[in-house]
C-alpha positions in Angstrom: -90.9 -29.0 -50.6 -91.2 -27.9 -47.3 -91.3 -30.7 -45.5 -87.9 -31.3 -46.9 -86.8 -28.7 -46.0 -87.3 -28.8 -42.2 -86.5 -32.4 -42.3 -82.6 -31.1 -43.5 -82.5 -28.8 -41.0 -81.8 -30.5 -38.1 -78.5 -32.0 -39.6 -77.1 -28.9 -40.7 -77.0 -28.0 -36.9 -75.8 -30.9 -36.2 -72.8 -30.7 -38.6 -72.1 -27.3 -37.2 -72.3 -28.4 -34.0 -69.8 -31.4 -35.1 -67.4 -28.2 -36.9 -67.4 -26.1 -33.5 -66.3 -29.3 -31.7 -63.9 -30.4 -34.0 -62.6 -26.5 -33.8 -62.9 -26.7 -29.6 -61.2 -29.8 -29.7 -58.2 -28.3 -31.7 -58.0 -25.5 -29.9 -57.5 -27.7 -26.6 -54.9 -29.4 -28.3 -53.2 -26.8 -29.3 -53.0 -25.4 -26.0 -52.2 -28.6 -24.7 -49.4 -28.8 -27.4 -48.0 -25.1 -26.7 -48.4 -25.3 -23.3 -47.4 -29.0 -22.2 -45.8 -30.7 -25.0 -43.3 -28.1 -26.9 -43.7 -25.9 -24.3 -39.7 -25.7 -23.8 -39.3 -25.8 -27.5 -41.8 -22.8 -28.2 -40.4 -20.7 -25.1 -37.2 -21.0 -26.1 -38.1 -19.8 -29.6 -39.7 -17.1 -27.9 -36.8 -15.9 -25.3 -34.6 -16.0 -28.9 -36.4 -13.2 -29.7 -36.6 -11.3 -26.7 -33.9 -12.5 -24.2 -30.3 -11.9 -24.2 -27.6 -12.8 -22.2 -25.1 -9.6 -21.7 -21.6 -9.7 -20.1 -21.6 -7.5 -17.0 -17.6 -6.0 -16.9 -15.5 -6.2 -13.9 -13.5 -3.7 -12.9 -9.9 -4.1 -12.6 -8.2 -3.9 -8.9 -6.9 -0.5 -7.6 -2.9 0.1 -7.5 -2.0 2.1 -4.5 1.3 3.8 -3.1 2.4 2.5 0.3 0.1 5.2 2.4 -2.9 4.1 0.2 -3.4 6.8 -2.1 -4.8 5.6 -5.3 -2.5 5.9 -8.0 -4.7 3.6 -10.8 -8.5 3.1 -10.6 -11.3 1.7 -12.8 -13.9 4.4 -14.0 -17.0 3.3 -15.7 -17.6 4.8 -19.4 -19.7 3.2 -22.3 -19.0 1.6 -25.6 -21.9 1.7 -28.8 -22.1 -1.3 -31.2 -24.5 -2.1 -33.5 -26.0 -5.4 -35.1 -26.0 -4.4 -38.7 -28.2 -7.6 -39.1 -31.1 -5.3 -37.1 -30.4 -1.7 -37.9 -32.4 0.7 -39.7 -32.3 4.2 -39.7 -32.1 6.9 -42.4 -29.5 9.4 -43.5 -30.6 12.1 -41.1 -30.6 10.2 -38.1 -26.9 8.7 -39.0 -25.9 12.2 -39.5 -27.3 13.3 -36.0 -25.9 10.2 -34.3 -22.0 10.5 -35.8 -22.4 13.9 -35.1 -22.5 13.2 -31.6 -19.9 10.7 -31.4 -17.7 13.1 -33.4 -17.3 10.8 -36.6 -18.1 10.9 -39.7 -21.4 9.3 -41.2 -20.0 8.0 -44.0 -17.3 6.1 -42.1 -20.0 4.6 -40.0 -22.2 3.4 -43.0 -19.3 2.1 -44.5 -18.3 0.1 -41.3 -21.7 -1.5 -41.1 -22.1 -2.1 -44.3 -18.4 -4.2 -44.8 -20.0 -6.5 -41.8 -23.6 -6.8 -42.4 -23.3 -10.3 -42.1 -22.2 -10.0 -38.2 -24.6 -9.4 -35.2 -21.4 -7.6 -33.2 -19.9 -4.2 -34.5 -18.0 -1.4 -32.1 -18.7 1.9 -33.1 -16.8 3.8 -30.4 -15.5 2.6 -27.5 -15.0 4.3 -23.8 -17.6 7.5 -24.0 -19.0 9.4 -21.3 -22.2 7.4 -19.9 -24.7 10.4 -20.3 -23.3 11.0 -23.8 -24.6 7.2 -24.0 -27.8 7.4 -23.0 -28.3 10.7 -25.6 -27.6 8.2 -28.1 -30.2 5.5 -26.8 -32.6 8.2 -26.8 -32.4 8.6 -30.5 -34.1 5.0 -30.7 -32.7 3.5 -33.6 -32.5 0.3 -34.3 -30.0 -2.3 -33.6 -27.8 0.5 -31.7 -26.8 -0.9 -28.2 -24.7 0.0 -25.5 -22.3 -1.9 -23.4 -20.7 -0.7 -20.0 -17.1 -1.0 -20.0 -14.5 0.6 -17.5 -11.4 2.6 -18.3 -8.2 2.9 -16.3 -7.8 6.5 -15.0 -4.0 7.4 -13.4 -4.6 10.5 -10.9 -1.2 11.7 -10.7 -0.5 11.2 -14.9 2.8 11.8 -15.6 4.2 11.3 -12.2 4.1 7.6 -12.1 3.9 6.8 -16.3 7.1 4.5 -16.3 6.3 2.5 -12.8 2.3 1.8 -13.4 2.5 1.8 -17.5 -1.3 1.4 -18.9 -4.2 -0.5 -20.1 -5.5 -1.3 -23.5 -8.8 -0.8 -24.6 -9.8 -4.0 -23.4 -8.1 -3.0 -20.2 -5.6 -5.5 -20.2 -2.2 -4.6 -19.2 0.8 -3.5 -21.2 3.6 -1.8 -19.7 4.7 -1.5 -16.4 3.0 -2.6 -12.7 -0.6 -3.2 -14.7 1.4 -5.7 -17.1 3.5 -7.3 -14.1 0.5 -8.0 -12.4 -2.0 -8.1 -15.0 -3.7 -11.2 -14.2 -4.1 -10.1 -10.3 -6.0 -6.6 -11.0 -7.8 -8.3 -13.5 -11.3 -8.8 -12.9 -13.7 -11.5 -14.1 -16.5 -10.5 -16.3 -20.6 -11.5 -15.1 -23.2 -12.1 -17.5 -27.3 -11.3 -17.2 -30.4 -12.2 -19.2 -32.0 -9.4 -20.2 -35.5 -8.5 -22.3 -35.5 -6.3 -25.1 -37.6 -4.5 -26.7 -38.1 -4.5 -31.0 -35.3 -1.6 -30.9 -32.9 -4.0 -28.7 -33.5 -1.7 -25.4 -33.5 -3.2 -22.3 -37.1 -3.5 -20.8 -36.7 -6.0 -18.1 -33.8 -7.9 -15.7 -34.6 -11.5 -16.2 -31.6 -12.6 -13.8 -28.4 -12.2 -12.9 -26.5 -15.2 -14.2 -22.9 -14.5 -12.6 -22.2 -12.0 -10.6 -18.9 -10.1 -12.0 -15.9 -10.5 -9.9 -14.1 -7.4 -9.3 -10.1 -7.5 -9.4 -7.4 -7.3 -6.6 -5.8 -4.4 -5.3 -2.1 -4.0 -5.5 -0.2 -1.7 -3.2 3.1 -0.5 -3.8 5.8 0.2 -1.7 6.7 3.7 -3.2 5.7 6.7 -1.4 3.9 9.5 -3.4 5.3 12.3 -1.7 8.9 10.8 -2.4 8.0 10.4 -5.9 6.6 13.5 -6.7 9.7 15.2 -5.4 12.2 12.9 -7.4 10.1 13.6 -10.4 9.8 17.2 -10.2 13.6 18.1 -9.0 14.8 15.1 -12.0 12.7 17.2 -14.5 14.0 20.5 -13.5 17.5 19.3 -13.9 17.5 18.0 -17.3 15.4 21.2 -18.7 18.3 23.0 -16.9 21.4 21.6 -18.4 19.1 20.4 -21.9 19.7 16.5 -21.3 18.7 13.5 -23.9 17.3 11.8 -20.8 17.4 11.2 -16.8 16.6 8.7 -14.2 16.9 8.7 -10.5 15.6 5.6 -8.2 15.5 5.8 -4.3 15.3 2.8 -2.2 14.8 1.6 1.3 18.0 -0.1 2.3 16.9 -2.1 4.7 13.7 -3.9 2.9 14.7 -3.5 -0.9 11.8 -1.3 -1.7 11.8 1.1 -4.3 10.3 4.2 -2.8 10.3 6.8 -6.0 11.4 5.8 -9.3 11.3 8.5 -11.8 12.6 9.1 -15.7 13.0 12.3 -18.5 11.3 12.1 -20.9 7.8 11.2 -19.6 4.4 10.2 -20.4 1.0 10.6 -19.2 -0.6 7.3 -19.2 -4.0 9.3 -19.8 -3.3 10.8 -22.5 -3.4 8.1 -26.0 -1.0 10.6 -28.0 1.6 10.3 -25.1 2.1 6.2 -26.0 5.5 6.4 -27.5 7.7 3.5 -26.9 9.8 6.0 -26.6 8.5 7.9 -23.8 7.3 5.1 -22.0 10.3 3.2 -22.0 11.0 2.9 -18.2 14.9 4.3 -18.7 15.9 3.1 -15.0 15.0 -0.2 -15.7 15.7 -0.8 -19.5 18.5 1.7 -20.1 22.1 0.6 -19.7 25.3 3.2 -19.4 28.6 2.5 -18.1 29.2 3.3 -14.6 32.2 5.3 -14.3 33.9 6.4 -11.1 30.4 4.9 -9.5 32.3 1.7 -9.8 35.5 3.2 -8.0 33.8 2.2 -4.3 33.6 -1.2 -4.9 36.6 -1.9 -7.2 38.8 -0.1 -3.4 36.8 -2.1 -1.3 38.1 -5.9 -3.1 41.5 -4.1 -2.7 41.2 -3.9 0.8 39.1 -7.2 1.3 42.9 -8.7 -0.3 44.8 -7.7 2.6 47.1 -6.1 0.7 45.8 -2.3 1.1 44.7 -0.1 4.2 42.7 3.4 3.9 46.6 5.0 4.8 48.2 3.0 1.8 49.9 5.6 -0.2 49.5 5.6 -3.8 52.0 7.2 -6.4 49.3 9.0 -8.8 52.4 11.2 -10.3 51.4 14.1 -13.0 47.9 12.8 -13.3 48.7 10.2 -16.0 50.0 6.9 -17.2 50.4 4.8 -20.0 49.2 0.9 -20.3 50.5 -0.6 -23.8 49.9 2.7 -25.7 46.7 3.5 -23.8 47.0 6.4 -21.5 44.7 6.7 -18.0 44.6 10.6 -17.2 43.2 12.5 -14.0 41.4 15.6 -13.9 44.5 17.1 -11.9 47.6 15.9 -10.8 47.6 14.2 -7.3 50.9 12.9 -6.6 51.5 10.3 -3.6 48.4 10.2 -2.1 46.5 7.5 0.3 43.5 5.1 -0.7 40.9 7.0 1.2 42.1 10.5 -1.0 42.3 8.3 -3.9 38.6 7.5 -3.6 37.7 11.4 -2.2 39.0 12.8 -5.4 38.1 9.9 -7.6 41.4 9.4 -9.2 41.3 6.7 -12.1 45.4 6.6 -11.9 45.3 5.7 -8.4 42.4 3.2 -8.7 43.9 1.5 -12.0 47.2 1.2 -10.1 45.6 -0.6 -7.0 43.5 -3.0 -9.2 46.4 -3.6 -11.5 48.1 -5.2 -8.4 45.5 -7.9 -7.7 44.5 -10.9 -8.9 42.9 -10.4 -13.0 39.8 -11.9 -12.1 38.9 -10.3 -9.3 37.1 -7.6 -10.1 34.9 -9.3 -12.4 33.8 -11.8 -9.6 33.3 -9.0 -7.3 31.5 -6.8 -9.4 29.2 -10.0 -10.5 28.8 -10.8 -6.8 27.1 -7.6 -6.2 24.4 -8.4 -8.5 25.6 -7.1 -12.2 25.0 -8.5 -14.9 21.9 -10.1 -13.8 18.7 -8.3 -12.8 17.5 -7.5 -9.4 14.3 -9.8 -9.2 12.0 -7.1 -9.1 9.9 -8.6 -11.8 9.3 -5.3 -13.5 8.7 -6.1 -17.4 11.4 -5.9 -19.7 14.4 -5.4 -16.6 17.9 -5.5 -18.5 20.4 -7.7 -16.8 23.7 -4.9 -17.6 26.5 -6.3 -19.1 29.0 -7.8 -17.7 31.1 -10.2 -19.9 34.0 -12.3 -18.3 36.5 -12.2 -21.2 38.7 -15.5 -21.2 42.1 -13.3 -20.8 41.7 -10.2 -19.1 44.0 -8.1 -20.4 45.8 -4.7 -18.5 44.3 -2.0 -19.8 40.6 -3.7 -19.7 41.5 -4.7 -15.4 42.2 -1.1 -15.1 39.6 0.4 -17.2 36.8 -2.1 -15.2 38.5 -0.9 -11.9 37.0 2.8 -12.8 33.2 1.4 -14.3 33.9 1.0 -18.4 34.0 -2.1 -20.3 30.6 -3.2 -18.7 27.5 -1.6 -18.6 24.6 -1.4 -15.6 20.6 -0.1 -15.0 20.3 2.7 -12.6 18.2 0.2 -10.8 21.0 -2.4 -10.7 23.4 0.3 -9.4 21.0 1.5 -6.5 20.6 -1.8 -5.2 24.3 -2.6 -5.4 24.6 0.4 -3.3 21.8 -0.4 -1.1 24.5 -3.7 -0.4 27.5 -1.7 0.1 25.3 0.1 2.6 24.0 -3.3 4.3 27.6 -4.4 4.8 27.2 -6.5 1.9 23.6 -8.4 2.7 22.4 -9.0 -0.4 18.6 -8.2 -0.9 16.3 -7.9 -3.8 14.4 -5.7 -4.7 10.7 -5.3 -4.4 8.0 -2.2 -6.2 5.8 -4.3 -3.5 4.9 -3.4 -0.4 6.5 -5.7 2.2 4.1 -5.9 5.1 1.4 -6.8 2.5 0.5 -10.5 3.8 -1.7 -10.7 0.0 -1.3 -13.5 -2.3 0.8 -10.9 -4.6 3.9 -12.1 -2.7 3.2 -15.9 -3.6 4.5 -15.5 -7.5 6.6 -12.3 -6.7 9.3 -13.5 -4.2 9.9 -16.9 -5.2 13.5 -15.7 -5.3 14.1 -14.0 -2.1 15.5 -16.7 -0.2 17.8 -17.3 -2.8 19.3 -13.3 -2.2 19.3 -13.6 1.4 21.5 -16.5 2.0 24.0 -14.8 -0.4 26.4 -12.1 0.4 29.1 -10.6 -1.5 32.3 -11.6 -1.5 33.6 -8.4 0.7 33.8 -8.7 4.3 31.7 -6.2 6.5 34.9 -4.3 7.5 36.0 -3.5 3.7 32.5 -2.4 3.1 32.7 -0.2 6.5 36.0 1.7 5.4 34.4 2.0 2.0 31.6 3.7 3.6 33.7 6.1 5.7 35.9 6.9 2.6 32.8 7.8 0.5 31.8 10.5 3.1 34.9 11.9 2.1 33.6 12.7 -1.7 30.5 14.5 -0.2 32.6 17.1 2.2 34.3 19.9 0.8 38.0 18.5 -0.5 35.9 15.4 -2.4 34.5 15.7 -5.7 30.6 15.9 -4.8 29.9 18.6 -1.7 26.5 19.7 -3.7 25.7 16.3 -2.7 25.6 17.3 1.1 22.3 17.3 3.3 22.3 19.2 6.2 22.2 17.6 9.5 23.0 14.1 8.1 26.0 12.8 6.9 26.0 10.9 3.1 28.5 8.9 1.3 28.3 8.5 -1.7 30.4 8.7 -5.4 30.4 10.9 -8.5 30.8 9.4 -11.9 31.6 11.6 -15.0 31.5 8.9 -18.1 32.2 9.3 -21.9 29.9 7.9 -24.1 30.9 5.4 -26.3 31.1 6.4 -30.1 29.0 4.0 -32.8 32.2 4.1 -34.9 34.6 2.4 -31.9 36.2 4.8 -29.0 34.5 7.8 -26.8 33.0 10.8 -27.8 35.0 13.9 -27.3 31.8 15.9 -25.8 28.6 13.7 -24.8 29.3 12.4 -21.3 26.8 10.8 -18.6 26.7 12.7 -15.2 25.8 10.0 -12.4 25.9 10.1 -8.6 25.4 7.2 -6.3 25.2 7.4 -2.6 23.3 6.7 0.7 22.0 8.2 4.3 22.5 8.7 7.0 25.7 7.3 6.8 26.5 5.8 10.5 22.9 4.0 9.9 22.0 3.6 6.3 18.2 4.2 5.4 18.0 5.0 1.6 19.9 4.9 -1.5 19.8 7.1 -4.3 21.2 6.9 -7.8 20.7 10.2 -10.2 21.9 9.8 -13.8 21.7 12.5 -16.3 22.5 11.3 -20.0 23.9 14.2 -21.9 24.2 17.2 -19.9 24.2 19.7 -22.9 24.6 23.2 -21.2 28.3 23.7 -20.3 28.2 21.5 -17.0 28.6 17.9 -17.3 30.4 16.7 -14.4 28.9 14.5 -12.0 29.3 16.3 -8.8 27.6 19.6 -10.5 24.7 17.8 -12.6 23.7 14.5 -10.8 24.8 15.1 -7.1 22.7 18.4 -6.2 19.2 16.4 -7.5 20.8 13.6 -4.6 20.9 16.5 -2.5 17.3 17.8 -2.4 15.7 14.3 -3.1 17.4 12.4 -0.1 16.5 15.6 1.9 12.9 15.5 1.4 12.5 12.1 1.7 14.6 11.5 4.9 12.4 14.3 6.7 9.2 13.1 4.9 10.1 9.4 6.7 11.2 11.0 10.2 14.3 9.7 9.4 16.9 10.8 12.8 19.4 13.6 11.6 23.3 11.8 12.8 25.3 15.1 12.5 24.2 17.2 15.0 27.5 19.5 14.6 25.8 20.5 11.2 22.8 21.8 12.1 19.9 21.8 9.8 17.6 23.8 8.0 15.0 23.8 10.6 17.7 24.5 13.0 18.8 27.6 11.3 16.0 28.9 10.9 15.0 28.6 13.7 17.9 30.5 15.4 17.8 33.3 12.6 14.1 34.1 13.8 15.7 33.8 17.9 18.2 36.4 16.5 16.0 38.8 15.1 13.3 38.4 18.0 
């Protein structure tokens, strides 16, 4: 029994020796299987599990004002999503983390649960980065965070209507960041990170495109200028209770809007603020009829004709005339009185007659020459062209009612520039929110058109334009209609307009007007051009020359000191001037 036994023995060893072979054996071919022949197989499996590739964001390209202060810049904030497919966490720990994020816990169980089926769920978008990380810090499950950037506007208000805003995908929708939306965008990176069985990042693997950051824009508008325009435009309509305001200012000689400014406003910052109606850019979008702004223009074709001087006397009579049952009034009765008086004291008899003796179409193809009735080519979004219909029989009353700015209808924007012509000697120019001198690629789909507006002028001749000009002083001195207009130590010309709103039910309101004054300086060499309209003066004064023409005053003061600008009426001295002899005096 023994014997047998012992003589077993030996192949019992052997057959375990054969089993730990056969294991080895197996074990070398599985490592030669893992680590040779599925090796990209099983490490892909394996980065599945642990690698992910995140986008990195870009940040969008800064706008700046013409001195390159920053008026819109990128700030980096934080989103948290979760991937309801991973996340755990129980009732206490959902209360603590909607606490934070100021929701509440039922909303956020609800949202996860309507979309357990996705891997991608925002919770809240555009936090504070350290309110971020408190959240990360709570470790649960299938909670991540993404950096995002979100468009911040230093001066707020100030600029609303020009820049616009962002979305909260930071895409552009109103204003400059929708205009140029695809050159301040930026384009998003991506990196391969390891996580951890939370999803926290452990480890960079790489950086698989590095995010491109977007280009900057500058502006040519001047934040001093603007601030000014805003502030004195939103102390006027608080002072006579206005629906609404708008003043532009432009550099004559390049096109470039230098302040642009609207009441009501919004702060861009603020996502309450939104309101199409408050961010409605009014200077752009808005249309009113002109009035007596028109009056300029409508003397200057008369004296283009030939058939009128600045002497040419004018029978005005008691202030009044009738045109097939329609009657034309003044605000006083003139009598015979010269073109250049006719303009000074902005007499819609004595224009009506004048236009009545030229040709009926001319008007409308001088008016249309000078830009209305199509937009400016500045590009802005949504720019109204006016209106400015040719009728197929111009009747009387409508030549004389167009003469003096009704029957068509005109942006504050369109009005400046066609001032900003008047002032050029009839160059026509358009006009720009860019800055000029910027050789960037901005220009490239900006100014397609500007070749287009320089080869064409207006129909005027230089020397109409230059007796207009020296009549419209006229309106700013002391006999004219607008001496609250006056700057001291330059001299401005320039042209009220006092305009009845048109009724919905046909006609004009008895008591809603729009105060508007138009004008330029200095007036021997033209540098800027402001337009001020106040819709709705509702506080006894509605005129023109006391509403609109005092904000021309103090915003074409500031702004032609602010730019150096040369005084050119050294008789009147100003305000530096007198003060400085007041201080000789008392000394």
């Amino acid at each position: 029994m023994s014997k047998t036994i012992s003589q077993i023995q030996p192949y019992r060893i052997k057959f375990i020796y054969l089993i730990l072979i056969v294991v080895c054996c197996a074990l070398i071919w599985r490592v030669l299987d893992l680590q040779v022949v599925n090796n990209e197989f099983l490490q892909g499996q394996g980065n599945a599990r642990v690698l992910r590739q995140l986008e990195v964001s870009a940040h969008r390209g800064m706008i700046t004002d013409r001195n390159g202060y920053p008026l819109a810049i990128s700030t980096p904030v934080s989103s948290i999503w979760v991937n309801p497919k991973e996340f755990t966490a129980d009732n206490k720990k959902i209360y603590q983390f909607s606490k934070l994020l100021n929701l509440n816990s039922q909303y956020i169980k609800n949202k996860i649960k309507k979309r357990a089926n996705k891997e991608f769920v925002y919770i809240k978008r555009r936090i504070n980065p350290d309110l971020a990380q408190q959240i990360l810090d709570m470790n649960i499950k299938g909670i991540h965070v993404q950096r995002e950037y979100r468009r911040y506007y230093p001066d707020g208000e100030i600029f609303g209507h020009v820049l616009g805003f962002t979305d909260v995908d930071d895409n552009g929708q109103e204003g400059m960041e929708l205009a140029y939306n695809e050159w301040l965008s930026g384009q998003s990176g991506s990196k391969r990170v390891v996580k951890d069985r939370l999803g926290q990042i452990i480890a960079i693997e790489e950086q698989v495109a590095a995010p491109q950051p977007g280009n900057n824009l500058s502006l040519s508008m001047d934040r001093r200028v603007q601030y000014l325009a805003y502030k004195v435009l939103k102390e006027t309509v608080q002072k006579h209770k206005a629906k609404s305001g708008s003043i532009v200012v432009l550099d004559i000689e390049t096109g470039e809007v230098i302040a642009m400014a609207n009441q009501p406003g919004f702060n861009p910052n603020r996502l309450q603020d939104r309101k199409s109606r408050l961010y409605r850019n009014r200077a752009i979008t808005d249309l009113f009829e002109p009035g007596s702004t028109m009056k300029p223009i409508s003397i200057a074709a008369a004296l283009n004709s030939g058939r009128y001087d600045p002497h040419t006397k004018i029978e005005t009579g008691d202030g009044w005339f009738m045109i097939k049952g329609k009657t034309i009034k003044d605000t006083h009765a003139y009598g015979t009185i010269d073109v250049s008086t006719v303009l000074q004291k902005s007499s819609n008899v004595g224009t009506s007659k004048i236009a009545l003796d030229l040709p009926k179409p001319l008007l409308w193809d001088t008016y249309y020459s000078f830009g209305f009735g199509s937009d400016t080519g500045s590009g802005f979004p949504g720019e109204s062209s006016g209106r400015l219909v040719r009728p197929r029989r111009i009747s009387k009353i409508e030549q004389a009612a167009l003469s003096f700015g009704y029957g068509m209808s005109v942006t504050n924007l369109q009005l400046t520039n066609a001032y900003s012509t008047i002032a050029r000697r009839g160059k026509k120019m358009p006009v720009s929110f860019l800055l000029q001198n910027n050789s960037d690629m901005q220009w490239d789909n900006t100014r397609s058109n500007i070749t287009e507006y320089e080869q064409n002028t207006v129909q005027l001749s230089s020397r109409s334009l230059t007796q207009v000009g020296k009549m419209m002083e006229g309106v700013v001195k002391k006999e004219g209609t607008a001496p609250q207009a006056a700057v001291n130590g330059y001299n401005v010309a320039g042209k009220t307009g006092t305009v009845k709103k048109a009724s919905r039910h046909g006609g004009y309101t008895k008591k809603k007007y729009s105060a508007v004054f138009a004008g330029y300086a200095p007036a021997s060499k033209p540098k800027l051009a402001i337009v001020v309209m106040i819709d709705e003066p509702d506080n006894g004064d509605y005129y023109g020359g006391l509403v609109a023409a005092p904000v021309f005053s103090k915003v074409m003061s500031g702004a032609l000191r602010l730019f150096n600008i040369d005084p050119d009426n050294i008789s009147q001295p100003d305000i530096v001037t007198q003060i400085e002899e007041r201080i000789g005096r008392q000394g």
